[in-house]
C-alpha positions in Angstrom: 6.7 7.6 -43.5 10.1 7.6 -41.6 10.2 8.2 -37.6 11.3 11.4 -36.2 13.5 10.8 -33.2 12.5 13.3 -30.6 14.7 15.1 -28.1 14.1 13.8 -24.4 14.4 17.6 -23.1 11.1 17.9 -25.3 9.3 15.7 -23.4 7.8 15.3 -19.7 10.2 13.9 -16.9 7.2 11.7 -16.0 7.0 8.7 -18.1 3.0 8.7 -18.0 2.9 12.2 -19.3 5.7 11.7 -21.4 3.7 8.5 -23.3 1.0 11.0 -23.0 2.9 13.3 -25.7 4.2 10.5 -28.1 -0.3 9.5 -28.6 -0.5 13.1 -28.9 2.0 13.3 -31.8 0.5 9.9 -33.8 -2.8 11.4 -33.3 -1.8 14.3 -35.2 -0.4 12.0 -37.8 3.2 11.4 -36.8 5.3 8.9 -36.1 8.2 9.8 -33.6 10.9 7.7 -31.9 12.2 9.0 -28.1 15.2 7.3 -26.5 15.4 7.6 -22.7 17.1 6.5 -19.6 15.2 7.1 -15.5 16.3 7.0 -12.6 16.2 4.3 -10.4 12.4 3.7 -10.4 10.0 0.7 -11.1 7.0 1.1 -13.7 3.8 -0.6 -13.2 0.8 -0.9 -15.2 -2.2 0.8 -14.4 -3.9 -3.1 -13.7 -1.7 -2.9 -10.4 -4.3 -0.5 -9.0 -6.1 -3.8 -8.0 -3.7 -4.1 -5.1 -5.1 -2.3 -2.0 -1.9 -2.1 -0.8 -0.5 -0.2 -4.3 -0.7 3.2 -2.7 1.4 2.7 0.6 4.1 0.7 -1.0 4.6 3.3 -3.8 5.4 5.8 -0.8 7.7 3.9 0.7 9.5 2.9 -2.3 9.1 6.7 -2.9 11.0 7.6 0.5 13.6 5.7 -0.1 14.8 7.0 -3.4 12.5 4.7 -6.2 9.5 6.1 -7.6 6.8 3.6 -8.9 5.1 5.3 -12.0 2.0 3.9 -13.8 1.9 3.3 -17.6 -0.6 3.0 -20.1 0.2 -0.7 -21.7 -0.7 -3.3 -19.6 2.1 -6.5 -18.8 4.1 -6.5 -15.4 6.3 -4.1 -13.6 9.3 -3.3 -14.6 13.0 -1.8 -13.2 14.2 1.2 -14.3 17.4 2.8 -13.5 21.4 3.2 -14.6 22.6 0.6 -17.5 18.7 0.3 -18.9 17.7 1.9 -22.2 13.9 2.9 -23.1 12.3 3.1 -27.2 9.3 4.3 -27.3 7.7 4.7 -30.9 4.4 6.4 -31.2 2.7 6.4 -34.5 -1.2 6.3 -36.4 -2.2 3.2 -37.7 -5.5 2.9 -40.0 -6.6 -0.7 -38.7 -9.3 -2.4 -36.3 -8.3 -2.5 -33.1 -5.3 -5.1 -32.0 -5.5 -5.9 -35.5 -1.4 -5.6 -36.3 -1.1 -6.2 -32.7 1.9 -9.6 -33.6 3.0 -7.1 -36.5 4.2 -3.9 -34.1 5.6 -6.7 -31.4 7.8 -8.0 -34.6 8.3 -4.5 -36.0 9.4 -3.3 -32.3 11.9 -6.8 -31.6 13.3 -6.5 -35.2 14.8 -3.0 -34.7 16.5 -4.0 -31.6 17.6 -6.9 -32.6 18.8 -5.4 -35.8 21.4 -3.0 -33.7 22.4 -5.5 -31.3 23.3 -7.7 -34.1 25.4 -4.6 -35.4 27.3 -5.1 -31.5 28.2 -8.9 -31.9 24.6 -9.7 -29.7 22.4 -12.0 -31.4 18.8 -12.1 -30.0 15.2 -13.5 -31.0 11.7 -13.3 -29.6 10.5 -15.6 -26.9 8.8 -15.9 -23.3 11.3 -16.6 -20.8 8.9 -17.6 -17.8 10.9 -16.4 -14.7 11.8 -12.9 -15.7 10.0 -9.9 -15.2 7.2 -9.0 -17.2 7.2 -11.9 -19.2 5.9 -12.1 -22.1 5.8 -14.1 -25.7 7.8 -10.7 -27.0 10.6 -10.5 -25.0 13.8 -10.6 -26.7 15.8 -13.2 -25.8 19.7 -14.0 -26.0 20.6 -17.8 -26.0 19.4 -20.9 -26.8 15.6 -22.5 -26.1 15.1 -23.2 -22.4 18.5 -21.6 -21.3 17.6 -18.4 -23.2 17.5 -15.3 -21.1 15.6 -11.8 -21.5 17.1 -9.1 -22.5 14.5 -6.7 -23.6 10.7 -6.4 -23.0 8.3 -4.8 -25.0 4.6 -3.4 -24.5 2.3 -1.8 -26.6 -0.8 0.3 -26.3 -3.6 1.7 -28.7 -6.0 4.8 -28.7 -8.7 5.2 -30.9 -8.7 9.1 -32.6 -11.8 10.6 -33.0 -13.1 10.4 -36.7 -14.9 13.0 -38.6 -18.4 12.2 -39.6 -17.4 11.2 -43.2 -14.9 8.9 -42.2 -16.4 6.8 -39.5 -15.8 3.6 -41.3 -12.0 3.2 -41.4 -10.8 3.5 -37.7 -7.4 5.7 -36.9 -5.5 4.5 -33.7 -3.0 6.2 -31.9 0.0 3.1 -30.9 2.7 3.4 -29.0 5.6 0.5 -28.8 7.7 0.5 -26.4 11.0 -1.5 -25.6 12.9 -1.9 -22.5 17.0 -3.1 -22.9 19.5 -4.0 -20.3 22.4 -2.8 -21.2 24.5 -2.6 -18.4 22.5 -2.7 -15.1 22.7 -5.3 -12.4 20.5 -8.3 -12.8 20.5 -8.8 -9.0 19.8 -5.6 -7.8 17.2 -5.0 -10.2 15.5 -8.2 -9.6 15.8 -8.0 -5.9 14.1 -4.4 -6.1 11.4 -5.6 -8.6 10.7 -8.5 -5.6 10.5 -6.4 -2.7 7.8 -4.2 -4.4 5.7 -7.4 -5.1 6.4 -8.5 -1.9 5.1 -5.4 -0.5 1.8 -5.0 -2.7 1.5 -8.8 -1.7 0.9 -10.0 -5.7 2.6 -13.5 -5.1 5.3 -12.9 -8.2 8.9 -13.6 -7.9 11.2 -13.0 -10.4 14.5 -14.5 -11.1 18.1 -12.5 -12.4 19.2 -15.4 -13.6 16.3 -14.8 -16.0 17.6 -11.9 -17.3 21.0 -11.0 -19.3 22.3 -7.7 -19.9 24.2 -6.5 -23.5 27.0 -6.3 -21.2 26.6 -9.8 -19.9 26.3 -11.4 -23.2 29.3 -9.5 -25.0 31.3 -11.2 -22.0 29.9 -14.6 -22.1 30.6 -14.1 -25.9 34.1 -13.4 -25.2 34.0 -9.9 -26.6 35.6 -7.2 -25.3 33.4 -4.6 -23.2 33.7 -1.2 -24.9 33.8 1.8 -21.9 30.9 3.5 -23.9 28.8 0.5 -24.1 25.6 2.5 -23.6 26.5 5.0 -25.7 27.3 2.6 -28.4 23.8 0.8 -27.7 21.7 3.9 -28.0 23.7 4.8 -31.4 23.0 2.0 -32.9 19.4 1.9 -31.7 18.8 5.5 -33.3 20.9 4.6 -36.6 18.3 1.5 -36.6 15.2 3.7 -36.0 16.1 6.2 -38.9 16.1 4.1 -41.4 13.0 1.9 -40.1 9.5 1.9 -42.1 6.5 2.0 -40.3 4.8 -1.7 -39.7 3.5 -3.1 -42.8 -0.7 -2.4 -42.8 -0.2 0.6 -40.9 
């Protein structure tokens, strides 16, 4: 089974209700790809709801222009806006729960790296403690301890309802998702990503000099910065995506 690479004007604006669809699609027995940019905007995971002070800071971040929208995986916030590229894949998997959980991470990372590699960007998986939403999945441009994030990745799994017959073998619903810096500024994002923290009082900090973008690392590189960098990006993401396989056990 190949992944069909959906049209974002076929899917809800709001990412919630958009990740809503993808499930929707795998639970039916598809596997579908979606490509997407926001606005300027900050997701959170649903865990944040811990924070008694989640509701007020999410209208003022409102007021002034960034909307704070809650997702299904769990992790750590995370910016959205101009210069960052979203992959979300959606598909069933016939497996215990969180059993191919390492698989889908590596499946996920492998694609992206795969088209970066096709821009001159070389990249591998790794925590980069500092950055936002860290995690052991990021992927990571540069070497060891000076190695930066440049894409984080979050997944989620919902268990389909089985008929009576086949109650033995369980069929989850996964989605994968990716989020790349491409382009956008480290600082601002980070200094965004802080004042929301700040304002829910969590206690996290993050650090831009964490974080690299594809621009970033074509110029540290040397390359040459082409004007449709994003463009180029989200090509050779799709190109990636069209000829990927779903995860091996799935």
């Amino acid at each position: 089974m190949s992944f069909a690479l959906l049209d974002s004007a076929s899917l809800p604006g709001d990412p919630l209700d958009a990740e809503e669809a993808l499930l929707a699609r795998a639970a039916a027995g598809d596997a579908v790809a979606h490509l997407w940019t926001a606005p300027v905007s900050l997701i959170v995971p649903r865990s944040y709801q811990r924070y008694p002070a989640l509701a007020d800071a999410r209208a003022a971040f409102a007021q002034r222009g960034c909307p704070v929208w809650l997702r299904l995986s769990g992790g750590g916030l995370v910016p959205q806006g101009p210069g960052i590229v979203n992959l979300s894949l959606a598909y069933p998997v016939h497996a215990p729960m969180g059993a191919l959980a390492e698989r889908i991470y590596l499946h996920l990372c492998g694609i992206l790296a795969d088209a970066l590699k096709t821009l001159g960007v070389l990249t591998h998986h790794q925590a980069v403690e500092g950055s936002f939403c860290d995690g052991r999945f990021n992927l990571a441009w540069g070497p060891g301890d000076e190695a930066r994030k440049i894409a984080g990745t979050a997944q989620y799994w919902r268990r389909v309802p089985q008929p009576a017959d086949n109650r033995d073998k369980p069929l989850y619903a996964v989605l994968a998702h990716a989020v790349l810096l491409v382009s956008a500024d480290p600082v601002e994002i980070n200094e965004r990503a802080n004042a929301f923290e700040a304002r829910i009082g969590s206690g996290r900090r993050y650090e831009e000099t964490k974080v690299v973008t594809v621009a970033q690392a074509l110029a540290y590189q040397c390359f040459e910065q082409p004007a449709d960098l994003q463009t180029r990006v989200v090509d050779a993401i799709a190109a990636r995506v069209a000829h990927a396989a779903l995860p091996e056990g799935s």
